[in-house]
C-alpha positions in Angstrom: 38.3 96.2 230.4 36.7 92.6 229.4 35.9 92.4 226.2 32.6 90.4 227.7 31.3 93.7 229.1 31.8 95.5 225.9 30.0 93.3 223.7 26.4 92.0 224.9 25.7 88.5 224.3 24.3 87.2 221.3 25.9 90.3 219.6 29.7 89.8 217.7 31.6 92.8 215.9 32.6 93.5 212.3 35.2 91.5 212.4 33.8 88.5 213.8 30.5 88.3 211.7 33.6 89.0 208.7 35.3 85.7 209.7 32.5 84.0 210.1 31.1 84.3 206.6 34.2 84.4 204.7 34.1 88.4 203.9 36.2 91.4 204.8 35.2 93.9 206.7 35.9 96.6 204.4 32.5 94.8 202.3 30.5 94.8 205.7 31.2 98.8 206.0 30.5 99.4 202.4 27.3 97.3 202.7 26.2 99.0 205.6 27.0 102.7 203.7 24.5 101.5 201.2 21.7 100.2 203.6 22.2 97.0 202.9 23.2 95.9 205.9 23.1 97.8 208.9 24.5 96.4 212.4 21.5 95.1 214.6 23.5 97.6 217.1 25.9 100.6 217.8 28.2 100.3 221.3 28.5 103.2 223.5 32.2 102.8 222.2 31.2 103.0 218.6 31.3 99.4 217.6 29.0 97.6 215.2 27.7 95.1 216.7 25.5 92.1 214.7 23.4 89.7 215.7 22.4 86.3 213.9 19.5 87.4 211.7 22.4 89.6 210.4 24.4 86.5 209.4 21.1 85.4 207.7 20.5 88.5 205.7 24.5 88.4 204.8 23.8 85.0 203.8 20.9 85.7 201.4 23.2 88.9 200.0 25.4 86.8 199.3 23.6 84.0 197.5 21.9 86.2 195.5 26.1 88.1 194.6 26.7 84.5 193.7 23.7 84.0 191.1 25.5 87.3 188.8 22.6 90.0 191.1 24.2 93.2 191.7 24.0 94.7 195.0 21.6 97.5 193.2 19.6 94.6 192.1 19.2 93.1 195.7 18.7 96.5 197.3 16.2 97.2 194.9 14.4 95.2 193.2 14.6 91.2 194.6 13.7 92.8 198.4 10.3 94.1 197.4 9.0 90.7 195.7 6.2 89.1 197.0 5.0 86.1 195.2 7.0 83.2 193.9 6.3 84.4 190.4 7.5 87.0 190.7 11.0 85.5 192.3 10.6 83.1 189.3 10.4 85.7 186.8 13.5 87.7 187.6 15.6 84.5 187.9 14.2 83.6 184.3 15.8 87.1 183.3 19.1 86.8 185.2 19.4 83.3 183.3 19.3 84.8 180.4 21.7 87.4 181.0 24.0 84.3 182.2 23.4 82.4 179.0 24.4 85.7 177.1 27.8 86.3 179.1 28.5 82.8 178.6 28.2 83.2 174.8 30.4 86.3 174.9 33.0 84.8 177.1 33.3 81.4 175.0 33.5 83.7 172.1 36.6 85.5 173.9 38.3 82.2 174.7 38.0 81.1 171.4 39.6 84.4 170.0 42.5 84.2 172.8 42.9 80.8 171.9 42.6 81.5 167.9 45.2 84.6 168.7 48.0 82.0 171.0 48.2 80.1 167.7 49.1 82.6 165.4 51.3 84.3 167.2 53.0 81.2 167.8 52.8 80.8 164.0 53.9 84.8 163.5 57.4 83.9 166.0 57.6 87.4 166.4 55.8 90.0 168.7 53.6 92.3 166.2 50.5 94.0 168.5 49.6 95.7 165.4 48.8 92.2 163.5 47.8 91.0 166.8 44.9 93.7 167.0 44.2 93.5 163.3 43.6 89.5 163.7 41.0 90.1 166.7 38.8 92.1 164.6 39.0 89.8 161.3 37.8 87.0 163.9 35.3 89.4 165.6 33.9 90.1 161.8 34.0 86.0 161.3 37.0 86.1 159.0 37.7 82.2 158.1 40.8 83.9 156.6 42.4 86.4 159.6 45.2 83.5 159.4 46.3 86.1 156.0 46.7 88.7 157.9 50.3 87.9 159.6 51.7 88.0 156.7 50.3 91.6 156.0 53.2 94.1 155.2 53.2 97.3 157.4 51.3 99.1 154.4 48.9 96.6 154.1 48.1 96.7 158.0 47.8 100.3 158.2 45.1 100.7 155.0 43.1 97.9 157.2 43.4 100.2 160.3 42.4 103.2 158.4 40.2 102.4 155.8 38.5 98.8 156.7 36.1 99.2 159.7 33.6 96.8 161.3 30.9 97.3 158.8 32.8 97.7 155.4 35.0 94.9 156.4 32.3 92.1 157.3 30.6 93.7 154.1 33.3 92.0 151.7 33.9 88.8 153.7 30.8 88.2 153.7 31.1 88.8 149.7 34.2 86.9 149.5 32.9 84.3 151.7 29.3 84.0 149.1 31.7 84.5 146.2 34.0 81.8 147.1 30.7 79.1 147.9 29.8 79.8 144.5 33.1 79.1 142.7 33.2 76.1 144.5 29.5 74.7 143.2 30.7 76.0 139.6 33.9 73.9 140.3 31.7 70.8 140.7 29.4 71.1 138.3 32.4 71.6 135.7 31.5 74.9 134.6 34.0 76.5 132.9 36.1 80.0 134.3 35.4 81.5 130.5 31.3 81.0 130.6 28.6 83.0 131.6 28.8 82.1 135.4 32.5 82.4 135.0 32.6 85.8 133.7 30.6 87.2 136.3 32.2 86.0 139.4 35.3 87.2 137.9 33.6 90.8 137.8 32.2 90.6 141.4 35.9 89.3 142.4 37.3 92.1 140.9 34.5 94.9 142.3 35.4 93.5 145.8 39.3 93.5 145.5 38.6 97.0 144.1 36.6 97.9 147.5 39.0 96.3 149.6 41.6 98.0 148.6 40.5 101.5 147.1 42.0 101.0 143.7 45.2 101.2 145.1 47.8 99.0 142.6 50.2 99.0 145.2 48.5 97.3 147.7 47.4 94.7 144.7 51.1 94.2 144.5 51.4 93.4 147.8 48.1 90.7 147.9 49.8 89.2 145.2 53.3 88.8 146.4 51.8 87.3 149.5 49.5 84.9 147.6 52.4 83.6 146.4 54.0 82.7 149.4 54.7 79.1 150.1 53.9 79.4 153.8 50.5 80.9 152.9 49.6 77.9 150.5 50.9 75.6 153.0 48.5 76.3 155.9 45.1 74.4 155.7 42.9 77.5 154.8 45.7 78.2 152.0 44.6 74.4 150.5 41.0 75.4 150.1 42.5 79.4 148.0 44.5 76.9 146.0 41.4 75.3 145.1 39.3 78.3 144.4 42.4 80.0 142.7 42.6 77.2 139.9 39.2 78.4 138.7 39.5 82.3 139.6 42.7 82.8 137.6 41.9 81.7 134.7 38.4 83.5 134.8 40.1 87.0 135.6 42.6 86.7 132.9 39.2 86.1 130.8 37.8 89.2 132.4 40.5 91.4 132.0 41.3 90.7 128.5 37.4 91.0 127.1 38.3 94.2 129.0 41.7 95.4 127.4 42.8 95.6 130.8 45.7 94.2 132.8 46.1 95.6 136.5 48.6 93.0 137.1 50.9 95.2 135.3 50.3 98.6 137.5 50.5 96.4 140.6 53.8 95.1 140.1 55.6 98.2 139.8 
């Protein structure tokens, strides 16, 4: 049978109008399923048949896909609006759940990116360091570049006993901690003063936190401290810096204390 006879004119099937527009028809079913899109007409023989004010409604569909709308959110909402103000005022808000994505997405590159290096740097395949240096840079960690050098203890206390919130609570001490050593530093206050003496004690309260008192994971912060590869990388410089002025100051601390934990951690 012609296929001319089948089809009246000015109609085309699924699979044309799918060709047409660069679409399957798999998404022309589905859309039709969801009332979407219907076909201007059945066939006797079963066929959808479309005309073209279908190809313009596909079109607007999928302008709108192409802006970040859902299919929900064209169904739903952008169909029953009526004034330009109102068209205006739900692209404002689908902007700014754009700008938002964007954030988080640059946010993910940079961590992909941030992660490439260091396991470059690691020359090994370690997921668990891997997964514990995503969430020091998702906390803002300027030092997650430590953590590959984490020994399997170390690495499972983090994953046990360091979550989001208690973690980000001591860099961010650390972080204050380490801005303030650095203004005493220039001012040429000594690690034995006043000033001194009490970073020393918020040092050592953190470092207690961090690790829950726990000697032998001291030991293991100081062996890695003094690795050569750690003092070599650029964020090592800067703990070279600030170590000048918090060693001395501890040693202070700990002997107005009576108190040496150096000698419990290297056990």
């Amino acid at each position: 049978m012609n296929k001319q006879k089948i089809i009246p004119s000015g109609y085309m099937t699924v699979g044309e109008l799918a060709k047409k527009m660069n679409t399957t028809v798999r998404t022309l079913q589905y859309y039709d399923r969801e009332n979407l899109l219907s076909p201007s007409l059945n066939s006797e023989g079963g066929r959808r048949l479309y005309t073209n004010k279908d190809v313009v409604m596909l079109h607007q569909i999928q302008s709108m896909k192409s802006l970040g709308f859902t299919l929900n959110d064209i169904k739903n909402r952008l169909v029953s609006l009526e004034t330009p103000e109102e068209v205006a005022g739900i692209l404002a808000k689908q902007a700014e759940a754009i700008r938002e994505q964007i954030a988080v997405l640059t946010e993910t590159l940079e961590t992909v990116e941030t992660l490439r290096e260091e396991t470059l740097l690691m020359q090994t395949v370690d997921f668990k360091k891997y997964a514990a240096i995503v969430v020091n840079l998702q906390m803002k960690n300027k030092f997650y570049g430590f953590i590959k050098y984490f020994d399997e203890k170390m690495l499972d206390y983090l994953h046990n006993h360091v979550d989001i919130e208690s973690g980000t609570a001591i860099i961010d001490t650390m972080n204050r901690l380490i801005s303030e050593i650095g203004k005493l530093q220039e001012n040429g206050i000594s690690p034995n003063s006043e000033e001194g003496q009490a970073i020393a004690k918020q040092w050592w309260d953190m470092v207690m936190a961090f690790t829950g008192g726990d000697m032998s994971l001291l030991s293991g912060l100081m062996k890695m401290a003094g690795n050569k590869e750690v003092s070599d990388e650029a964020w090592g410089e800067r703990w070279l810096t600030i170590e000048t002025f918090l060693q001395p100051a501890l040693g202070e601390y700990f002997t107005k204390l009576g108190y040496n934990p150096w000698e419990g951690a290297e056990q």
